[in-house]
C-alpha positions as CSV (number, residue, x, y, z in Angstrom):
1,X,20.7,-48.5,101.0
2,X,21.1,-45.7,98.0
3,X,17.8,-46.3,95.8
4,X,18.8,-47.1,92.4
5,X,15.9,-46.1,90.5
6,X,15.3,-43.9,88.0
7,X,14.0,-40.7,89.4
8,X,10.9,-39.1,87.5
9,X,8.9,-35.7,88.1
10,X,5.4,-35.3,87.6
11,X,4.7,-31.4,87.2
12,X,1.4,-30.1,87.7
13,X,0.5,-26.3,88.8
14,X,-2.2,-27.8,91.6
15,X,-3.8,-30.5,92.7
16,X,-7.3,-28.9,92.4
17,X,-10.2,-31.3,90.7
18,X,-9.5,-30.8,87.2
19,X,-9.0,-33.5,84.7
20,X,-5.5,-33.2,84.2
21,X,-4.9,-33.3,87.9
22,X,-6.9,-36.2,88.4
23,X,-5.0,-38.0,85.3
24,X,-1.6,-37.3,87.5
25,X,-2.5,-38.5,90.4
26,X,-4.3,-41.8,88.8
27,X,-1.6,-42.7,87.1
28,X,1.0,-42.0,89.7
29,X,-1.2,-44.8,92.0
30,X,-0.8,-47.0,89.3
31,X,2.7,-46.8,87.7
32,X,4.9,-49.8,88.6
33,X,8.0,-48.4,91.3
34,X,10.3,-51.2,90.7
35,X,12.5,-49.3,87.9
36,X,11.4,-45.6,88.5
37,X,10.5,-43.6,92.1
38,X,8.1,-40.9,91.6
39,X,8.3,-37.1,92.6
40,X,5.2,-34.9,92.4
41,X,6.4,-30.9,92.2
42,X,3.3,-29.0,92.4
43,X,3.6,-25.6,91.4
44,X,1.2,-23.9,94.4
45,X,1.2,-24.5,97.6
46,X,-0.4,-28.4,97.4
47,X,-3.5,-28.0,99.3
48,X,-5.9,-28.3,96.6
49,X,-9.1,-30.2,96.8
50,X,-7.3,-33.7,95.8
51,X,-4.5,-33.6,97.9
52,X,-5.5,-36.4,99.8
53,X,-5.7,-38.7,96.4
54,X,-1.9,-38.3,96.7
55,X,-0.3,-41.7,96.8
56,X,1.4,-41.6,100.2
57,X,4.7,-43.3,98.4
58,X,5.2,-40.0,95.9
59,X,7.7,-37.8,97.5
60,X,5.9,-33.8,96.7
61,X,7.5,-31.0,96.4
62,X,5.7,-27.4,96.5
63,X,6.8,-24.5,94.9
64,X,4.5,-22.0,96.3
65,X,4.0,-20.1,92.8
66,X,0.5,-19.0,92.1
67,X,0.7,-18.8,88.4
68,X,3.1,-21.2,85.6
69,X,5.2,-18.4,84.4
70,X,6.6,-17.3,87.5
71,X,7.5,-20.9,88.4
72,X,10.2,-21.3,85.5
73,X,13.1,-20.4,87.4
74,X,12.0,-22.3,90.3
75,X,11.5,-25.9,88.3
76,X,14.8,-24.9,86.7
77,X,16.5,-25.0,90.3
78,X,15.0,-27.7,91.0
79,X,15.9,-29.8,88.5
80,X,19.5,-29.0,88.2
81,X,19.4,-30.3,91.8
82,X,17.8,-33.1,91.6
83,X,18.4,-34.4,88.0
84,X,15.3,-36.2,87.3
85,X,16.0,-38.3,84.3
86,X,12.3,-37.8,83.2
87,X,9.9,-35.2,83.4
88,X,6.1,-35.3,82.8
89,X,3.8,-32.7,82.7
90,X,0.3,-32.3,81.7
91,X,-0.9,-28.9,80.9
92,X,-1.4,-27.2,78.2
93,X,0.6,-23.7,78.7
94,X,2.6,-25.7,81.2
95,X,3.6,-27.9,78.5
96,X,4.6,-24.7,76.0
97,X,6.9,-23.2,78.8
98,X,8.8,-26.1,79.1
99,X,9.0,-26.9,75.8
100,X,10.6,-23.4,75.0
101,X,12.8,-23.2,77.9
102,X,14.2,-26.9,77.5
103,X,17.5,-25.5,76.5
104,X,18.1,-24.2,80.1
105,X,17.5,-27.4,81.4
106,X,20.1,-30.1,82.1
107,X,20.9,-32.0,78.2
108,X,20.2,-35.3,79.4
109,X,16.7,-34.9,80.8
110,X,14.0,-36.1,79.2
111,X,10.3,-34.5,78.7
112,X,7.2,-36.2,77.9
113,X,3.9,-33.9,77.7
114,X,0.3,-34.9,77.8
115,X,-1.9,-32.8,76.0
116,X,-5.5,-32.6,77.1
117,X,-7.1,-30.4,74.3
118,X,-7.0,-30.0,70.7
119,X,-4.2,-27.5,70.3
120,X,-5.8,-25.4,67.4
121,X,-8.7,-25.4,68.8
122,X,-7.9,-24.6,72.8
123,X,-5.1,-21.5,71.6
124,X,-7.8,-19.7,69.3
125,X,-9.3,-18.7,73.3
126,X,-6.0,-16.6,74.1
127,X,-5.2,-13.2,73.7
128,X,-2.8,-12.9,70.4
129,X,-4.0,-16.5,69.3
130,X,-1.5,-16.2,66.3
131,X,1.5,-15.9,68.2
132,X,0.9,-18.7,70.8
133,X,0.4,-20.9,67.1
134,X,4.0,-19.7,66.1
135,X,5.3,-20.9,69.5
136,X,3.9,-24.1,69.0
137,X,5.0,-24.7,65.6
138,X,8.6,-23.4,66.8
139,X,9.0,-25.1,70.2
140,X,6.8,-28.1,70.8
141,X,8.9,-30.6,68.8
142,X,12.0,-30.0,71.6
143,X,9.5,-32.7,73.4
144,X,10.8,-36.4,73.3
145,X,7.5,-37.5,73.4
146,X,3.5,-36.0,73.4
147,X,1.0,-38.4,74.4
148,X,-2.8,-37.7,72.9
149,X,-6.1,-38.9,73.8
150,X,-7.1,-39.4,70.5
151,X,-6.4,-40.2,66.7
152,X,-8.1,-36.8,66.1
153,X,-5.8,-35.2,69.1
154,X,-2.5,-36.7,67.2
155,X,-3.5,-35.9,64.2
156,X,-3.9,-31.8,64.6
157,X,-0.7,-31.9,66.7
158,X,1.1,-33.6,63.5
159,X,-0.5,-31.6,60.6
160,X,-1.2,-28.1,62.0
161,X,2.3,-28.0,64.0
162,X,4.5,-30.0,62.2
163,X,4.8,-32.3,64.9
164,X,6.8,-35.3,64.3
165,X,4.8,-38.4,64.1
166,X,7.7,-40.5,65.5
167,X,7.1,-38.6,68.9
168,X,3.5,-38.8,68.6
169,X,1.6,-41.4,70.6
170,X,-2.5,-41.9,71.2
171,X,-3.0,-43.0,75.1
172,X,-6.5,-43.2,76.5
173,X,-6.8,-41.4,79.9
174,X,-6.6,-44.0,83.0
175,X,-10.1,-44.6,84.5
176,X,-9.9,-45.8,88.4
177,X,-12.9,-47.8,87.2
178,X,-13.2,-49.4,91.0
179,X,-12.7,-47.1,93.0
180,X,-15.8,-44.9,91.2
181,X,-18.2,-47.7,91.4
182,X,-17.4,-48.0,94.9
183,X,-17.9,-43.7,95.3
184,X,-20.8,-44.4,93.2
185,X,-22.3,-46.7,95.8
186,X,-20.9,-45.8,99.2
187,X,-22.1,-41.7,98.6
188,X,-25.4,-39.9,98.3
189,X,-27.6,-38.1,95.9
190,X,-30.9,-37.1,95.9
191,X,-33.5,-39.3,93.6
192,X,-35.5,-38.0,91.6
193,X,-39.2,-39.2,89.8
194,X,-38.3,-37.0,86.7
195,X,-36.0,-37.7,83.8
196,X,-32.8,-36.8,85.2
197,X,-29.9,-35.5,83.3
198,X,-26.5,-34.4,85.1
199,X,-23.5,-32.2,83.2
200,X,-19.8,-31.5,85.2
201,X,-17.2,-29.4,84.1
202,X,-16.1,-25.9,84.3
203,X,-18.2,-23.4,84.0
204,X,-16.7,-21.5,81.0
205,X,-16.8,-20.9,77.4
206,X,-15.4,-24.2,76.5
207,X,-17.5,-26.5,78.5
208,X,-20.6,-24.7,76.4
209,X,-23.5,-25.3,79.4
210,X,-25.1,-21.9,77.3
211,X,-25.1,-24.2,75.0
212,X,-26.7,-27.0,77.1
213,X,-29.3,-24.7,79.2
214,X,-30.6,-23.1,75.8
215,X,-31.0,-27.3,74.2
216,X,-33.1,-28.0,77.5
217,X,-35.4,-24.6,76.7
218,X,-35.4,-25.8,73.2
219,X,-36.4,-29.3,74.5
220,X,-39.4,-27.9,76.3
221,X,-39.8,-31.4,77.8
222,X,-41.8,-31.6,81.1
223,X,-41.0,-33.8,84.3
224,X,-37.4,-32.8,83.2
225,X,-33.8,-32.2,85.7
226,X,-30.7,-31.0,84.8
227,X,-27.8,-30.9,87.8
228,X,-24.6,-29.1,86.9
229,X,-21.7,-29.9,88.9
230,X,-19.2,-27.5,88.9
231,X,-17.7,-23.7,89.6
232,X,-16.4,-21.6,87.5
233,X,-16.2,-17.8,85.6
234,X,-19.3,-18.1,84.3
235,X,-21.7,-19.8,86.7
236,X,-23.8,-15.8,87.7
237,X,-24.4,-15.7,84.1
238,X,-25.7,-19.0,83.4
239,X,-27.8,-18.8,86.7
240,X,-29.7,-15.9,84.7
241,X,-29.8,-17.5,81.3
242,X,-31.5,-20.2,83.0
243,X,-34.3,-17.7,84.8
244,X,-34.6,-15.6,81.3
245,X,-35.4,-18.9,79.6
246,X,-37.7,-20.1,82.1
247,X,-36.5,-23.3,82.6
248,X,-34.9,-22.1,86.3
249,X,-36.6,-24.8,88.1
250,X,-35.3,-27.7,85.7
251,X,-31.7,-26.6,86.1
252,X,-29.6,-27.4,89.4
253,X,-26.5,-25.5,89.8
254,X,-24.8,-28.2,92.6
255,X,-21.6,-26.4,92.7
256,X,-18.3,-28.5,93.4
257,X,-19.3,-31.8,94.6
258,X,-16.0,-33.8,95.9
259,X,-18.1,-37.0,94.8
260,X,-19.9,-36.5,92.1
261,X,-20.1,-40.3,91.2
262,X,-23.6,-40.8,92.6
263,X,-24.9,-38.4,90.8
264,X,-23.5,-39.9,87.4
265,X,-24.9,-43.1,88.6
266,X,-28.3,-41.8,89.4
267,X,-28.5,-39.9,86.5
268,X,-30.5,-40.9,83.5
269,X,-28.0,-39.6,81.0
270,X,-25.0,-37.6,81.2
271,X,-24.8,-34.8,79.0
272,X,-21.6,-32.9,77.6
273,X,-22.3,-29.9,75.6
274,X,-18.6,-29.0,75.2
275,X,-17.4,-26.7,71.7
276,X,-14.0,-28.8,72.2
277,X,-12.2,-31.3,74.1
278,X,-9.8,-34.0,74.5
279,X,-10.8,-36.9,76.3
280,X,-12.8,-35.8,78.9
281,X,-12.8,-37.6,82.4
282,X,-16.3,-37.4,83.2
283,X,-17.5,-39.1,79.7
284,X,-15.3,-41.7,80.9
285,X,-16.5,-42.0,84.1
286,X,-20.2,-41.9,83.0
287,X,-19.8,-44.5,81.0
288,X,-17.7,-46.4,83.4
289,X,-20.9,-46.2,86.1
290,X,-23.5,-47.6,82.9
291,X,-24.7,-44.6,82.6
292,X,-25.4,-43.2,78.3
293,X,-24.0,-39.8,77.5
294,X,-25.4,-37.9,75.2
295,X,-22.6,-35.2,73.7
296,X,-21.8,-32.7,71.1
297,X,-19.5,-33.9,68.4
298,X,-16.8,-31.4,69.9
299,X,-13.4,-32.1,68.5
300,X,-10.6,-33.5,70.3
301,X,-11.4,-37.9,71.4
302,X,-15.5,-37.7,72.2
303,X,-16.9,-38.4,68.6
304,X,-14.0,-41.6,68.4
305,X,-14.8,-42.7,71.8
306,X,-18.7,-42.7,72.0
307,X,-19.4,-43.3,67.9
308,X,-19.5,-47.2,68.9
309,X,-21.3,-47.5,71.9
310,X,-24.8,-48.5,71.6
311,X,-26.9,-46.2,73.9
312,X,-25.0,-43.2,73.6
313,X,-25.8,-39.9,71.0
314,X,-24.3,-37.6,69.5
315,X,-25.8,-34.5,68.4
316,X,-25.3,-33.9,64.6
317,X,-23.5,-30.4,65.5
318,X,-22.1,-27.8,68.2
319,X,-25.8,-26.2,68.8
320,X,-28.2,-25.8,71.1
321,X,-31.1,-27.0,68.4
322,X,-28.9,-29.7,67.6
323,X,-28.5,-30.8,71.6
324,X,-32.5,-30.4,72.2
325,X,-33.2,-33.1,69.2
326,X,-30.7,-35.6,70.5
327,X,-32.1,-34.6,74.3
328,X,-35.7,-35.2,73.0
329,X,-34.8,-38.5,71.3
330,X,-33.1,-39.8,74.2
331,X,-36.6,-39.0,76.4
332,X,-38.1,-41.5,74.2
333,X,-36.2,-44.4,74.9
334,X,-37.0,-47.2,76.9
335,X,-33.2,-49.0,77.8
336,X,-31.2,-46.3,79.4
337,X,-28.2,-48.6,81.0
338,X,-24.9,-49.4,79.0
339,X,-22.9,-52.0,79.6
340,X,-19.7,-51.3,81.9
341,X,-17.6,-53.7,80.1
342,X,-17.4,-51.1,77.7
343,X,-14.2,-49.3,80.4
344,X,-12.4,-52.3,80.3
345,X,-9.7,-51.2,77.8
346,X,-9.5,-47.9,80.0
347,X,-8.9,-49.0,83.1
348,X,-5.9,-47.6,85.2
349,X,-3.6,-50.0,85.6
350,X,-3.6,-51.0,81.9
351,X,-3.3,-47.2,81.0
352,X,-0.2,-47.0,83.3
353,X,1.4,-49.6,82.0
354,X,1.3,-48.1,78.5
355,X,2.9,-44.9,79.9
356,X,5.3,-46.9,81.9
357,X,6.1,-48.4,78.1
358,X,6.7,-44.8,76.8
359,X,8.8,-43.5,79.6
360,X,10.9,-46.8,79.2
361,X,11.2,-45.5,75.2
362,X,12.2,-42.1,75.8
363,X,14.5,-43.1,78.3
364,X,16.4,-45.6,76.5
365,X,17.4,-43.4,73.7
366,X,20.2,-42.2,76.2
């Protein structure tokens, strides 16, 4: 029997554990088949560290491309094949390829992008900064529809790239809040009789944990952790900032963790010392497991997310002295444990179903 639905592709470049992967592959679990079957095309070669989060009902499709650009041609194949009516994709650069190579693409397709970052912010870190602006200003608006974490998120989109705000649309990212309080429980880490912090994230300019490891020197707090969970460009250099600062035996460097749950839970706060963001997953998640967060106002969705949960702080600015105070007020609190009923709003299948809403939107205007 010919399956009548509508076919839709979800484009990512890997399924490595990064936060827009993980947004993907949550959502595709969740999204309602009855009207739409689901295609993942992954630009790589698909054996990334979540591969096996794949819902075994999404048909995927590897292009074997190591890097976006040289995988233009190859999506454009592909699609004239295949004819998705809808395609969804979730990167930033990703996003501005397709978005200025639309007109090669069949006229009847759709595109929806999710971005993960404040635009004006995340572009200032390439090479010729003003020209990747121009491109956004010039190409972004061929999208049918952007989806943002935050007010903040839309808002930049809308006034620094002349975005239309008919196309613009604030969607939390989908929490799976179950299944991490089930990781949470069923895995292991370490406990520990000192206060306990834990940070996660790439280890790069952005995710500021030079920012973080100079707060905890500032702090000079004794009986004092801090794990960080994650790889990345930067980790040799952060390893040394840590022994020239003398606070090597109060910072963890855990590497990649494929569960890092139990460690949020464990934790007595989690800490994200980011310069910007969107809406990152691990805030989320930390809050999701009870467990406070204490942040840097970074722009992007943090600030409008955390501002109205009681046991949670944000640091005044983007500093390290800023960071130690809020660090060193936390230490002298006595309740540590949020409420959970707090991830309510965020959970997946309610997330999906405002998606679902947007793809039936877009794909109703023919």
């Amino acid at each position: 029997m010919n399956d009548r639905r509508q076919k839709i592709f979800f484009i990512i470049p890997n399924v490595n554990a990064g936060g827009a992967e993980r947004v993907a592959l949550t959502l595709l679990e969740h999204l309602d088949r009855r009207d739409y079957s689901y295609t993942l095309v992954v630009l790589d070669d698909g054996k990334g560290a979540l591969a096996d989060q794949i819902p075994k009902d999404v048909r995927i499709i590897t292009l074997g491309k190591t890097r976006v650009r040289s995988a233009l041609f190859a999506i454009i194949r592909l699609v004239w094949k295949e004819r998705p009516a809808l395609i969804f994709s979730n990167l930033s650069h990703l996003n501005l390829m397709l978005s200025i190579f639309r007109f090669l693409f069949p006229r009847n397709v759709k595109f929806i992008a999710r971005e993960s970052n404040i635009i004006s912010k995340n572009v200032l870190l390439f090479n010729l900064s003003a020209v990747w602006q121009r491109l956004y200003i010039l190409f972004y608006g061929h999208f049918d529809r952007v989806v943002c974490q935050s007010s903040e998120m839309k808002n930049d989109l809308i006034k620094t790239y002349g975005f239309p705000a008919t196309k613009a649309v604030v969607i939390p990212n989908p929490v799976n809040v179950n299944q991490i309080r089930s990781l949470a429980e069923a895995g292991t880490a370490p406990k520990h009789s000192v206060l306990t912090f834990v940070a996660c994230g790439r280890l790069d300019f952005q995710k500021g944990f030079d920012i973080l490891i100079d707060a905890l020197a500032l702090a000079n707090l004794d009986n004092v952790l801090l794990m960080i969970i994650g790889d990345g460009v930067l980790r040799k250099e952060l390893v040394q900032k840590a022994k020239g600062l003398g606070v090597e035996n109060k910072v963890s460097f855990l590497g990649f963790q494929s569960n890092p749950y139990p460690f949020f839970k464990q934790a007595d706060a989690f800490i994200l010392s980011s310069r910007f963001e969107g809406m990152p997953n691990v805030v989320l998640e930390s809050v999701a497991l009870g467990t406070p967060v204490i942040a840097t106002p970074a722009p992007g969705g943090v600030v409008e997310f955390l501002s109205n949960i009681d046991g949670c702080i944000i640091s005044s600015d983007i500093t390290a002295e800023s960071l130690a105070a809020s660090i060193v007020t936390f230490s002298d609190r006595t309740v540590k444990t949020l409420s959970t009923d707090i991830t309510d709003q965020l959970a997946a299948p309610k997330v999906a179903q405002q998606y679902e809403n947007e793809f039936r939107k877009v794909l109703a205007c023919g």
